[in-house]
C-alpha positions, 0 to 999 in steps of 0.5 A: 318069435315070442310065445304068449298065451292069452289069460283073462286074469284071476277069477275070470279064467280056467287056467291058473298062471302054474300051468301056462307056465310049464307050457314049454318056450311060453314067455307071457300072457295076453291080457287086458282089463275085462270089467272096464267098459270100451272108452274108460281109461285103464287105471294105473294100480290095475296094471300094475296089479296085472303084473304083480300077479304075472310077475311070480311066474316069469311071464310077461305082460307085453301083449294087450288084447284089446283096449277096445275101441268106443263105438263113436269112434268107429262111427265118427261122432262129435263124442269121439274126441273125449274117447280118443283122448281116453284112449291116450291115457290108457296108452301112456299108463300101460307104456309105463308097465312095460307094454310093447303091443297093444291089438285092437280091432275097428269091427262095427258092434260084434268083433267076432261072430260065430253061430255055435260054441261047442260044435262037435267034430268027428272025433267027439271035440268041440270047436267053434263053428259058423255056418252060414245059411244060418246067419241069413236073416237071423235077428243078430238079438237071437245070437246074443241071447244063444250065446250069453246061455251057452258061454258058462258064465264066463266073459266072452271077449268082444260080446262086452253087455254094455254094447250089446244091450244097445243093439238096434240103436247100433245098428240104426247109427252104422245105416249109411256108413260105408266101407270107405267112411269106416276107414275114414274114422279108423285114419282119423283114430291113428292119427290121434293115437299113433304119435302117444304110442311112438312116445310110450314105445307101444306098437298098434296091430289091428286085428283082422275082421273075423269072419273077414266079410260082411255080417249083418250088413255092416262094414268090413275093413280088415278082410283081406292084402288089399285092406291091410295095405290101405291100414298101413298107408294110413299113417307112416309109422311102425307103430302102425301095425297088424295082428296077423290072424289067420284064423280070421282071415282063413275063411276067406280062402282067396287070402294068401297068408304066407304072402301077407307074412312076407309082405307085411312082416315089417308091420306084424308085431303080433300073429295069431297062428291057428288053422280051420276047415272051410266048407264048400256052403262056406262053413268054417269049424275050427280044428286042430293046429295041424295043417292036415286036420284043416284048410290052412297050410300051418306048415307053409305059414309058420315057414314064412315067418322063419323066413322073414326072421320074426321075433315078434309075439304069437300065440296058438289063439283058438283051441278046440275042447278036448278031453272034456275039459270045462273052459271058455269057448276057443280058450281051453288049456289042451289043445292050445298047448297041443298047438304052441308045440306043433308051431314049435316044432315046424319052427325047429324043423325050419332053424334044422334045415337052415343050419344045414343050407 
């Protein structure tokens, strides 16, 4: 498998293309165009700006994530047509770079929610944090304003202004859209793209619902095996596939995700491999990679991976803050280093006993 690392480009990142690439068996960056709002075409000369800037460093730019999906189109509106065929062109202009995946999601206005950035753990880290009891009732407004404080003036991916700005109006337009309709409009949207992105040589993967339930009262489509089945009958192609994140599925603790691996192996053309601790009023911290320090068994999950022989693109995902290092919530340098080789080295230990059966 492929190890990437996700960068948010020059100036809008911490983390300098130097030191991703002494990071060992990295090979690209995860990336994508932060300033062009959801429904915009990607302009030709800023692709190839992206990778003018990778290219020194031997890293590719294969992995795209996201090109974010307009809202009209989540919800099925007349405006849909015009943004679908934007997002036709965003597709042929990132084939012509070398693009071979492109993740995105179909979460109704928020694609992640969590209630605490820098939540402490025992051990004087922060992580990202989500408690539960606090999100009842809470005015999704008052999270908004929490987060755009506490985010250190940097881009929080998925939190884009230009629809938060919009919330009520949102929220009013996803009244009466159920589950089965959002997964309506999601067939409706593939069978539009899907065919561009054979042509271009791109792979789709959905990312799962993170946190894989409903919030806010909004539909949830991408929470568990069942959905990721009913997104794979969609449409019949294999450029119809998963970004397999355990994280976002993790809270969930009924999802089996070795068993999603080797069932769906054939449509993960990218993983988020990354581990949290389930609490019992189901809160969720996100800790270490290492298997112990949380609820997923990384172990058992890297394992069905090498099993079903994948050679698709991963990355560690999330990282705590560790060593007081100043970086984006989730996206410092160490501990996502610290993970890359934790997953390697459960990797190795699967080629070792292999080669010895």
């Amino acid at each position: 498998m492929k190890t990437t690392f996700r960068w948010y480009g020059l100036g809008n990142d911490t983390i300098p293309l130097s030191y991703i690439k002494q990071i060992p068996s990295m090979s690209g960056v995860v990336w994508a165009l932060h300033d062009i709002a959801a429904g915009e075409v990607w302009p030709e000369e800023r692709i190839a700006e992206v990778k003018s800037q990778t290219e020194p460093y031997g890293l590719t730019i294969d992995v795209v994530e996201s090109v974010n999906v307009h809202e009209s189109i989540k919800l099925g509106t007349d405006e849909r047509e015009q943004y679908i065929e934007n997002y036709k062109t965003t597709l042929k202009n990132l084939g012509k770079y070398g693009v071979k995946v492109v993740c995105y999601n179909f979460m109704p206005v928020f694609d992640w929610i969590r209630t605490d950035l820098f939540k402490e753990a025992d051990d004087g880290s922060t992580a990202l944090f989500y408690e539960n009891a606090r999100i009842e009732g809470m005015d999704p407004k008052v999270l908004v304003k929490e987060f755009e404080k506490n985010a250190q003036e940097l881009t929080l991916p998925g939190w884009e202004p230009e629809r938060l700005r919009h919330l009520d109006k949102l929220f009013d337009l996803y009244q009466g859209i159920t589950e089965d309709k959002l997964r309506e409009n999601l067939k409706y949207f593939l069978q539009q793209i899907i065919p561009v992105a054979e042509d271009v040589g791109i792979k789709m993967a959905i990312h799962p619902d993170d946190p894989p339930f409903s919030v806010f009262g909004l539909p949830r489509i991408v929470k568990c095996h069942d959905d990721l089945q009913k997104i794979i009958n969609l449409v019949d192609s294999e450029a119809n596939g998963i970004t397999l994140c355990s994280g976002a599925l993790g809270p969930n603790l009924n999802n089996d995700i070795p068993n999603m691996i080797r069932t769906f192996h054939k449509r993960i053309p990218f993983a988020h491999i990354r581990n949290i601790k389930v609490f019992e009023n189901g809160d969720f911290l996100e800790t270490s990679h290492r298997s112990s320090d949380g609820s997923l068994d990384l172990a058992e999950i890297v394992k069905a991976y090498h099993e079903v022989g994948f050679n698709g693109y991963y990355r560690p995902d999330h990282g705590r803050h560790i060593w007081q290092e100043k970086c984006r919530p989730g996206y410092g340098l160490y501990d996502r280093a610290l993970g890359i080789m934790y997953i390697q080295g459960l990797w190795d230990m699967c080629d070792k006993i292999k080669g010895e059966k």
